[in-house]
DSSP file (Angstrom, degrees, kcal/mol; ACC not computed):
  #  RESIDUE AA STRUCTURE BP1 BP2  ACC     N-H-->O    O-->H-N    N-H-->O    O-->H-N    TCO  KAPPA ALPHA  PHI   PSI    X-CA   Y-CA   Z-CA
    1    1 A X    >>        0   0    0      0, 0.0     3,-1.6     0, 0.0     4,-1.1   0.000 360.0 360.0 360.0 -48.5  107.4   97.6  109.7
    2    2 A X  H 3>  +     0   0    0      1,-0.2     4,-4.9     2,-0.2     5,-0.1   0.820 360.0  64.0 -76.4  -2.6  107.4   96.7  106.1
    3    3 A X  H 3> S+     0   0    0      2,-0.2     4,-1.1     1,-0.2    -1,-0.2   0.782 102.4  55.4 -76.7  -7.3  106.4   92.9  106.9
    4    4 A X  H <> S+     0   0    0     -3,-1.6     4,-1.1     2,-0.1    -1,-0.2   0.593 111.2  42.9 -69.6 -11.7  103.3   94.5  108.1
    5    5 A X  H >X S+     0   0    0     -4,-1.1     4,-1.5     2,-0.2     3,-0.8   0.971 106.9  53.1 -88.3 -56.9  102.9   96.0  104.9
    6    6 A X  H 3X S+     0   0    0     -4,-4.9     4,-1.4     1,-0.2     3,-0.3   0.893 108.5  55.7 -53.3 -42.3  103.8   93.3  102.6
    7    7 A X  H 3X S+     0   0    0     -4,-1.1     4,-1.3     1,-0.3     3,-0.5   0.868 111.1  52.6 -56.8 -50.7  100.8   91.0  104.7
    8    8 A X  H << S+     0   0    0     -4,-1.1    -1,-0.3    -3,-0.8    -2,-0.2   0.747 116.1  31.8 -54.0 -49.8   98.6   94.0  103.7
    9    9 A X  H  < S+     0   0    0     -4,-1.5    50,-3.1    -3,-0.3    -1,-0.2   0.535 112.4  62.3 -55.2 -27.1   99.2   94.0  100.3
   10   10 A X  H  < S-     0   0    0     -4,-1.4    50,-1.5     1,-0.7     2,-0.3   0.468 115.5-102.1-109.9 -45.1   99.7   90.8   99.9
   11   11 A X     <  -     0   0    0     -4,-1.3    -1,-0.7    -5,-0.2     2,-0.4  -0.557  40.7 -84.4 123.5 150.2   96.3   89.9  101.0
   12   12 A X  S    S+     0   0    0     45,-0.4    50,-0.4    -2,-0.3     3,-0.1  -0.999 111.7   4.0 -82.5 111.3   95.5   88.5  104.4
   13   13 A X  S    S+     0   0    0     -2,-0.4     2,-0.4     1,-0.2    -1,-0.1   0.844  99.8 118.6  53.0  62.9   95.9   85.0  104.6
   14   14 A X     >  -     0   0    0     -3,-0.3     4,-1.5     1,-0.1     5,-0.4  -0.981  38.8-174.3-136.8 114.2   97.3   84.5  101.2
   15   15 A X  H  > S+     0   0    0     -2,-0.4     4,-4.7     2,-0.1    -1,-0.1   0.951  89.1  58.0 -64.7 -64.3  100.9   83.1  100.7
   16   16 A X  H  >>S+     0   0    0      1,-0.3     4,-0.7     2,-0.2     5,-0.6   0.874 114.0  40.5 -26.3 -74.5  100.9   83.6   97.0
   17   17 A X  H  >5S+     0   0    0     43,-0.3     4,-2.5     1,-0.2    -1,-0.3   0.916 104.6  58.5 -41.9 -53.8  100.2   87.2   97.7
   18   18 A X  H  X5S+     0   0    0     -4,-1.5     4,-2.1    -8,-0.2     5,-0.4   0.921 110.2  52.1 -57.5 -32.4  102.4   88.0  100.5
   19   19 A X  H >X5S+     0   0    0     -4,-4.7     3,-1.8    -5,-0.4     4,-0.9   0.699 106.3  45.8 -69.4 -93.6  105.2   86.8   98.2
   20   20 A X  H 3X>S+     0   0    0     -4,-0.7     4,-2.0     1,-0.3     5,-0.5   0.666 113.4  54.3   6.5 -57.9  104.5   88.8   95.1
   21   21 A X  H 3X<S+     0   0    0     -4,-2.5     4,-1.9    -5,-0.6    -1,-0.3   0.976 107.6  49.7 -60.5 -48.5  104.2   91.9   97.4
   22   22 A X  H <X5S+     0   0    0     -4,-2.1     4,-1.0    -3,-1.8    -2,-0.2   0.770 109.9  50.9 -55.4 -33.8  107.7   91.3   99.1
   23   23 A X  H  X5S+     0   0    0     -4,-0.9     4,-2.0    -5,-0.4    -1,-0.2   0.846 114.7  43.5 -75.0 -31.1  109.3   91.0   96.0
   24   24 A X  H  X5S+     0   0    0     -4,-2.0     4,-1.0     2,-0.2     5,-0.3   0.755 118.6  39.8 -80.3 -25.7  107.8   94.1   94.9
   25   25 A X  H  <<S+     0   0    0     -4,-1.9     4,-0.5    -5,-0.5    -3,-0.2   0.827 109.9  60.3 -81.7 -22.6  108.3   96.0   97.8
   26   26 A X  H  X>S+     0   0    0     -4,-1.0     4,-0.5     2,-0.2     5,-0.5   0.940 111.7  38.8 -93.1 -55.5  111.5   94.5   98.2
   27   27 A X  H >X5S+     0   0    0     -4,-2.0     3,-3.1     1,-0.3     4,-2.9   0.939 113.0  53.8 -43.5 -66.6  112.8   96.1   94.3
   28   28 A X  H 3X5S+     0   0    0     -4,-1.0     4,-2.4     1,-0.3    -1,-0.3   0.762 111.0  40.2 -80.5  -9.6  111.3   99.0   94.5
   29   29 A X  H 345S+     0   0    0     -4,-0.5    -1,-0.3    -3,-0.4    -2,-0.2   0.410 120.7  46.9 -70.5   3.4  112.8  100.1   97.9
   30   30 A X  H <X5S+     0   0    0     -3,-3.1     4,-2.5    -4,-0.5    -2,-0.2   0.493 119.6  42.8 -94.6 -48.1  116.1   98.5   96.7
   31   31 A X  H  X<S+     0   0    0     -4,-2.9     4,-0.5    -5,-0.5    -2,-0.2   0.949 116.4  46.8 -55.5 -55.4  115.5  100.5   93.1
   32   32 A X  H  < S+     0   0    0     -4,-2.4     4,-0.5    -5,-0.2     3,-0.4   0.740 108.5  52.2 -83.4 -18.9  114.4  103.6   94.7
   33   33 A X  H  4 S+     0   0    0      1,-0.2    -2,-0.2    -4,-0.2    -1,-0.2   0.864 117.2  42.8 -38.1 -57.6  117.4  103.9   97.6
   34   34 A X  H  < S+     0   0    0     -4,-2.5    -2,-0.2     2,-0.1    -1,-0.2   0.578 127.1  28.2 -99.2  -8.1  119.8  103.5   94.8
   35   35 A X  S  < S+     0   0    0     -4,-0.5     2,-0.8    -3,-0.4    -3,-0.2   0.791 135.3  18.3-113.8 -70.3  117.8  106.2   91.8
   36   36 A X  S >> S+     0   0    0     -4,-0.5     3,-3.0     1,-0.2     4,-1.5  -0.589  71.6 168.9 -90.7  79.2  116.0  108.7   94.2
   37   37 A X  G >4 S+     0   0    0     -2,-0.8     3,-1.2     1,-0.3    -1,-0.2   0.963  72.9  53.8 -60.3 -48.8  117.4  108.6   97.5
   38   38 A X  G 34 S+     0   0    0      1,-0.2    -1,-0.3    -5,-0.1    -5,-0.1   0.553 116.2  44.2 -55.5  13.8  115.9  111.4   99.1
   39   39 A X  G X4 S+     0   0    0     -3,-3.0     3,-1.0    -7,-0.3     4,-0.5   0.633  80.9  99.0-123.2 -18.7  112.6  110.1   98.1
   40   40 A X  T X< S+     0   0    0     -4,-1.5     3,-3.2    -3,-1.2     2,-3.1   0.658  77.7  55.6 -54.1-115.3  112.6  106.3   98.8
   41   41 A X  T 3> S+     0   0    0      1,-0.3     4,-0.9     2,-0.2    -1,-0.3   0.140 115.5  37.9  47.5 -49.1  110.9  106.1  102.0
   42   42 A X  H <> S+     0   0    0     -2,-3.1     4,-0.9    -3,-1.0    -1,-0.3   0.478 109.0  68.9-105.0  -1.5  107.7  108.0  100.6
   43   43 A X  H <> S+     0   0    0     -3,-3.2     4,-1.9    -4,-0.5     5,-0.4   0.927 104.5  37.3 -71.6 -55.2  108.2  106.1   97.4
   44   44 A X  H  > S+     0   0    0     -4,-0.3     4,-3.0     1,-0.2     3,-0.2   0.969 121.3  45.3 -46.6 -55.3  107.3  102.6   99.1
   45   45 A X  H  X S+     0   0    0     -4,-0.9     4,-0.8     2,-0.2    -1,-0.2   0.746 112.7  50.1 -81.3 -22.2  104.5  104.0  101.2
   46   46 A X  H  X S+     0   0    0     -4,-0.9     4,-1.6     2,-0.2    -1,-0.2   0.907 114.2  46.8 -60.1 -36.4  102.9  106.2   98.4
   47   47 A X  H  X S+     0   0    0     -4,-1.9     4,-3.2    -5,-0.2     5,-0.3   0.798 110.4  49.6 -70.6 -54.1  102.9  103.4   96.3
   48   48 A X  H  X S+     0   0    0     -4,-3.0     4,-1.2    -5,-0.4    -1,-0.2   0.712 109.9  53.2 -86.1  10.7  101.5  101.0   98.9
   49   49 A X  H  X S+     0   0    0     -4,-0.8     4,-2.0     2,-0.2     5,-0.2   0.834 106.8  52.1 -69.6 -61.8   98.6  103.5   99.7
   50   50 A X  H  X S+     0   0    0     -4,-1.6     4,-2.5     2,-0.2     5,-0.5   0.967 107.0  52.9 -70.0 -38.2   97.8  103.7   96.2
   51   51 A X  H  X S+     0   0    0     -4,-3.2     4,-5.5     1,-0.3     7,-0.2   0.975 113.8  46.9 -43.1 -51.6   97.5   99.7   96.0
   52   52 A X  H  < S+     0   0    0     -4,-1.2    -1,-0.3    -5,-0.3    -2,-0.2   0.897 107.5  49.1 -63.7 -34.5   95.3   99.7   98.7
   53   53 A X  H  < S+     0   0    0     -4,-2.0     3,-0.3     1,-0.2    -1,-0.2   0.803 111.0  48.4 -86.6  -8.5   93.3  102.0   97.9
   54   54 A X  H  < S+     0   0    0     -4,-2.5     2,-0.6     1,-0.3    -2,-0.2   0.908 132.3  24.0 -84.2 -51.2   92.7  100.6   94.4
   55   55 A X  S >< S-     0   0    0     -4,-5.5     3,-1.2    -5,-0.5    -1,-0.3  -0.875  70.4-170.7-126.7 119.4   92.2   97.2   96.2
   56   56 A X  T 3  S+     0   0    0     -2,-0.6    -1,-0.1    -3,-0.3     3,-0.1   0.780  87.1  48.5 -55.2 -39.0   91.2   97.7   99.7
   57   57 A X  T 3  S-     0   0    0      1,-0.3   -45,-0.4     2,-0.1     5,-0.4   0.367 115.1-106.8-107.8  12.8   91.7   93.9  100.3
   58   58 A X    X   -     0   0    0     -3,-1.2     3,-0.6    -7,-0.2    -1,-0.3   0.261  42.1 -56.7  67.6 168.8   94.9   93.6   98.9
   59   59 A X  T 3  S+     0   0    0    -50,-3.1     2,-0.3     1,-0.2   -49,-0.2   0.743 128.2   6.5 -53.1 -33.2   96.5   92.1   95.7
   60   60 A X  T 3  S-     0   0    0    -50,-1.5   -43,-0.3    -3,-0.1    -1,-0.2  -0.667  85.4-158.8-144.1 105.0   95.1   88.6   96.3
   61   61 A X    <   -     0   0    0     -3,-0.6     2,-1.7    -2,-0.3    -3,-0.1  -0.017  28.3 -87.0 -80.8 159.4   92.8   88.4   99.1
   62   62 A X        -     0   0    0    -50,-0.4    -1,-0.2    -5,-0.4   -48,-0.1  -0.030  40.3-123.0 -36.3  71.2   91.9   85.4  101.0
   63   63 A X        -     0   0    0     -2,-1.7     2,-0.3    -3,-0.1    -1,-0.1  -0.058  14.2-138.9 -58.3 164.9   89.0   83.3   99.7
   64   64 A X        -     0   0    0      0, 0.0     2,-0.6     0, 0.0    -1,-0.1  -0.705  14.6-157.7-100.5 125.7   85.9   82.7  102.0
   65   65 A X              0   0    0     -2,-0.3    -2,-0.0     1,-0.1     0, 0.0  -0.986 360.0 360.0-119.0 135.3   84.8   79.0  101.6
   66   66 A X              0   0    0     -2,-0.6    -1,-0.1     0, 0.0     0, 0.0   0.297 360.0 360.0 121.4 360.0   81.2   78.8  102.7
């Protein structure tokens, strides 16, 4: 489930992006497991809700050539 999320975040059809999201997704679900456990789970998906919704196309979206 979360490599559909990192792709999402990430950008669609962006490496650069999909990386940078997986390392961030990957800390703070590591981060949050280990400070608030009963909360990790909505920590990841609150977080990537708000990403999206701040940029709908994710952190670095594809460019269009043409």
């Amino acid at each position: 489930m979360l490599f559909l999320v990192v792709v999402a975040v990430g950008g669609l059809g962006n490496f650069k992006g999909s990386f940078v999201a997986a390392v961030a997704i990957g800390l703070i679900d590591t981060a949050g497991k280990y400070l608030v456990p009963h909360v990790a789970p909505y920590l990841v998906f609150g977080l990537v809700l708000g990403v999206l919704l701040w940029r709908p196309h994710g952190l670095m979206p594809a460019r269009h050539l043409g």
